[in-house]
C-alpha positions in Angstrom: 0.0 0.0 0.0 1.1 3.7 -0.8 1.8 6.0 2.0 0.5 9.7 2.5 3.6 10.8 1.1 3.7 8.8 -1.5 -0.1 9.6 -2.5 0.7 13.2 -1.8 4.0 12.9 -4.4 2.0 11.4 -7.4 -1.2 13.5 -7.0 2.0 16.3 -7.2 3.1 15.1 -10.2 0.0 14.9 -11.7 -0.8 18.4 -11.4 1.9 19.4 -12.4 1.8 17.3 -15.8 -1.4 18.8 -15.9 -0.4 22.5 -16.0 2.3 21.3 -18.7 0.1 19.9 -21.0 -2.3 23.0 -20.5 0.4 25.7 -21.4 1.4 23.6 -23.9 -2.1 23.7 -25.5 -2.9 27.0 -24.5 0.5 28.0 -26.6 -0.3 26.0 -29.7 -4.4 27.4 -29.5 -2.3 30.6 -29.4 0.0 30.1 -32.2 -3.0 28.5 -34.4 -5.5 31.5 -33.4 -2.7 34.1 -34.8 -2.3 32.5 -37.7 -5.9 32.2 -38.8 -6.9 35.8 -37.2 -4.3 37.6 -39.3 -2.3 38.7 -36.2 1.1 37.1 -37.5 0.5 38.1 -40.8 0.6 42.0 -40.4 3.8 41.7 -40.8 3.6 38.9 -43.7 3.8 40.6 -46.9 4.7 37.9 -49.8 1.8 35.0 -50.1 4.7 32.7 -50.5 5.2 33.2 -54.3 5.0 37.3 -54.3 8.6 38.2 -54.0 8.6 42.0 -54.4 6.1 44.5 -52.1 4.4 47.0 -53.3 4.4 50.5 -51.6 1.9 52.9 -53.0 2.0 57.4 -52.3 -1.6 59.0 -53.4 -2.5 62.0 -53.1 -1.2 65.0 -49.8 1.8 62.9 -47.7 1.0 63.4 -44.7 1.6 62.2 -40.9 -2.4 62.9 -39.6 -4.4 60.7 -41.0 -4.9 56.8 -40.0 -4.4 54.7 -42.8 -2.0 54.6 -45.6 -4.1 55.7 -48.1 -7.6 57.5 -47.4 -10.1 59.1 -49.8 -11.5 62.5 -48.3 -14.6 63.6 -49.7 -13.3 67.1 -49.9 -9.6 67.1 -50.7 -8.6 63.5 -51.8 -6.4 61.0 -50.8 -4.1 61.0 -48.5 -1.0 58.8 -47.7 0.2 58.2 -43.9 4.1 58.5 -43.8 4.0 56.6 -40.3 2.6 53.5 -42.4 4.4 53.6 -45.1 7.1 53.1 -42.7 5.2 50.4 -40.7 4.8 48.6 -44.1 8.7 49.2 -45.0 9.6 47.6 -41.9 7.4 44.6 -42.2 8.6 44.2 -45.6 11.7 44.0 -44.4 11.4 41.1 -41.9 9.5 39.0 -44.3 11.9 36.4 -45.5 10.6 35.8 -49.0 10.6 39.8 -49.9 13.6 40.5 -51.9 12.6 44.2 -52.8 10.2 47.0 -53.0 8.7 49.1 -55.9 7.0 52.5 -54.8 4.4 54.0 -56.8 4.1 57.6 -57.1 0.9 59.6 -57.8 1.4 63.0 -56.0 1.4 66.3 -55.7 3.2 66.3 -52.5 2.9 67.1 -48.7 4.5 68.2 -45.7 8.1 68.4 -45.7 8.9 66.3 -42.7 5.9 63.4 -43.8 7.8 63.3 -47.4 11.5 63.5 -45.2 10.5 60.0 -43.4 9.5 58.3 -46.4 12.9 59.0 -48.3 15.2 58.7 -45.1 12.9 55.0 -44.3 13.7 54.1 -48.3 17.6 55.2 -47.9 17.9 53.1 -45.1 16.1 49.9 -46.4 18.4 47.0 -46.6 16.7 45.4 -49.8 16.9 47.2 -53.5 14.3 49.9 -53.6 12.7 51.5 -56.5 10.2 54.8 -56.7 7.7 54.6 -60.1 6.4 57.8 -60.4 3.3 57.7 -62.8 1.3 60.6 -63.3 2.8 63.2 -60.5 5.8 63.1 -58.6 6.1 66.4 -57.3 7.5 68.8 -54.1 7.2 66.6 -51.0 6.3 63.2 -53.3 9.7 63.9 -55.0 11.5 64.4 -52.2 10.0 60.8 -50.8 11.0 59.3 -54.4 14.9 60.5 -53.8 15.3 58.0 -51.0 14.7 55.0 -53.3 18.2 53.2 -54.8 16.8 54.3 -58.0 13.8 56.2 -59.8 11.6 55.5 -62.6 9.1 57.8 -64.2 6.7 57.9 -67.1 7.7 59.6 -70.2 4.2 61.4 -69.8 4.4 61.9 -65.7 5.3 65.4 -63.9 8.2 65.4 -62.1 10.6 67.7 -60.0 8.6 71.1 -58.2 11.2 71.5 -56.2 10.2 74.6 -53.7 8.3 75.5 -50.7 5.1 77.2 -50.5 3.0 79.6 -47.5 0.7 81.0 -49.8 -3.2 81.3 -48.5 -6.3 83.1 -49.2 -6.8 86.3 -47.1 -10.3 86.5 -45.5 -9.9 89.6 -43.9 -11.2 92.3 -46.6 -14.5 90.0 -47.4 -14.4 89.7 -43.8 -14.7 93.8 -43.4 -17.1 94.0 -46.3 -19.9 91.3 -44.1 -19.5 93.2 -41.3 -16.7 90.8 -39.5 -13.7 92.7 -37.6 -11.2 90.5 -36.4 -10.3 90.6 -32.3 -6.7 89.5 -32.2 -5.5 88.2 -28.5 -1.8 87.3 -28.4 0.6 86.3 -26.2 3.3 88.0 -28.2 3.7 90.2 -31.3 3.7 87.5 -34.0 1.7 84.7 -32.2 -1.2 84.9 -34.9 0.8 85.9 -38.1 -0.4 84.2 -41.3 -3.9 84.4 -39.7 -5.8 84.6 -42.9 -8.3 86.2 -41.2 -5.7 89.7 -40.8 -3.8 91.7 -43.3 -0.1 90.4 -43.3 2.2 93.0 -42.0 5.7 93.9 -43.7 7.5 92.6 -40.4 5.7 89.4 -41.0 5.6 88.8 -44.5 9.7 88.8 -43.5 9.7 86.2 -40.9 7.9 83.8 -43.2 10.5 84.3 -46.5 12.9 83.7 -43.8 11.5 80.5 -43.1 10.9 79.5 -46.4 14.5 80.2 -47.5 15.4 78.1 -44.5 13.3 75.2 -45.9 14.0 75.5 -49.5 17.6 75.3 -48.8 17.2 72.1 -46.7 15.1 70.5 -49.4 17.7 71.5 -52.1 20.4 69.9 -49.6 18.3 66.5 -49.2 17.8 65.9 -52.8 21.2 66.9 -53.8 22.6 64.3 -51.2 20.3 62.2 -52.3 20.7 62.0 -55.9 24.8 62.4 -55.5 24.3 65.4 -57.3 25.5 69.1 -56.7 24.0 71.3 -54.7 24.4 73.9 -57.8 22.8 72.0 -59.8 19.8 71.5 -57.5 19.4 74.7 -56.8 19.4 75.9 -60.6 16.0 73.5 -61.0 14.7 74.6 -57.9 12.4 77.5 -58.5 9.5 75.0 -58.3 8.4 74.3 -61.4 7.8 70.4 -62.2 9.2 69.0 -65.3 8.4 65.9 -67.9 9.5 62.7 -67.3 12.1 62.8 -70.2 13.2 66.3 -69.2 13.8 65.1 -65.5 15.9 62.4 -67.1 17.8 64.6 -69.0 18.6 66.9 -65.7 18.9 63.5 -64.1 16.5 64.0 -61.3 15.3 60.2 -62.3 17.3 57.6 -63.7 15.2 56.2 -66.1 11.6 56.4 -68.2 9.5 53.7 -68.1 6.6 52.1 -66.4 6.3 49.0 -63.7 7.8 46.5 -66.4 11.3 48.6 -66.7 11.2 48.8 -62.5 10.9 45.0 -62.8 14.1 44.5 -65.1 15.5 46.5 -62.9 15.0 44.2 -59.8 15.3 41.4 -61.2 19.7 42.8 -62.4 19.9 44.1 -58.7 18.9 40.2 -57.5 20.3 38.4 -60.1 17.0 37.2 -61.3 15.1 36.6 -64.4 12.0 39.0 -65.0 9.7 36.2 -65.4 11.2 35.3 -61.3 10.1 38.9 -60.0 6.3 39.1 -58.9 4.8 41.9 -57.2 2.9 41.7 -54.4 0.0 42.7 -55.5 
């Protein structure tokens, strides 16, 4: 016959095979419930025969809005910087993604949105291509300049390198409807640009000196960039946008073509055959 100890020892190790076997189920429920929820695959670009992922910037680059690319009834899509970056970086830790194409149709954005995008793209550790197709302009050029290399359509707009504070003034309609505006400021130029209030010569200066201060550091970024000169940035950058051919020939691209030349082009950075690169699309 057992003794209490002994009893006590086995219903012991019991339990604790028990609790085992429990967390080992619990773990594999876990594993299967990710799997088939989509939680593991947020980061899971490629299918398993995709090989290439496809970024896409529409519309005002921005860092406001929620998703990567939403449709506003009033002022049109809008691309997320912060997940273009979340979807560089899972990209990047998929295993069977040897690459990404970004396609380009826009008119820009903020500066520091379109900054992200090109300084996420310079630092990606797999061959990176920007297609512009109809627009790749200002802020959407600047994001383009981060890629390894950049393609554009012979047709597409390219370049608009600048910076703009231009707005409507309210202030004389304003007057005319009867509406005086009350200004209560901290300091002297806390509500300058207020299109609601005439511009003042003192302020009209602090904003071109902020908008030289900007322009230069765009000209800097694309010049570094495109390993070009800063001269010769600066002599295209009154911001005017150019043809696709025309940005070729002042070699703000490095090529015209569409999504068929950017996949000859991945396919001699991997030492593929084109037939061997498909997009994820």
């Amino acid at each position: 016959m057992r003794t209490i100890r002994e009893e006590i020892l086995l219903t012991l190790a019991d339990a604790v095979i028990i609790i085992i076997f429990f967390f080992i189920g619990l773990w594999g429920f876990g594993v299967w419930h990710d799997e088939w929820s989509g939680y593991n695959s947020s980061w899971n670009i490629s299918d398993g025969v995709c090989n290439v992922a496809v970024a896409s910037i529409n519309g005002d680059i921005t860092t406001i809005y929620g998703s990567t690319t939403t449709e506003d009834e009033m002022t049109g899509p809008k691309t997320n910087a912060d997940d273009v970056l979340a979807f560089l970086r899972d990209a990047e830790q998929d295993p069977d993604i040897f690459g990404v194409i970004v396609r380009i149709d826009s008119l820009g954005g903020t500066p520091v949105a379109s900054e992200l995008i090109a300084d996420a793209l310079k630092n990606f550790s797999l061959p990176t291509v920007a297609l512009i197709r109809e627009f790749g302009t200002s802020g959407a050029y600047l994001a383009a300049t981060g890629a390894d290399t950049i393609i554009a359509s012979p047709f597409s707009d390219v370049g608009g390198i600048g910076i703009t504070f231009s707005y409507l003034e309210n202030w004389e309609k304003n007057s005319k409807e009867g509406l005086r505006f009350v200004s209560l400021a901290s300091g002297k130029y806390k509500d300058y640009g207020n299109p609601d209030k005439p511009l003042t010569a003192d302020e009209r200066v602090l904003l071109e000196r902020d908008l030289k201060i900007y322009h230069d550091q765009f000209i800097k970024e694309v010049a570094e960039n495109r390993n070009l000169s800063v001269e010769d940035i600066s002599k295209l950058a009154d911001g005017s946008s150019m043809p696709g051919e025309l940005a070729l020939q002042n070699k703000l691209i490095d090529a015209t073509g569409n999504q068929e030349t950017a996949r000859a082009w991945l396919a001699e950075q991997l030492g593929m055959g084109d037939e061997e690169i498909i997009f994820c699309e």
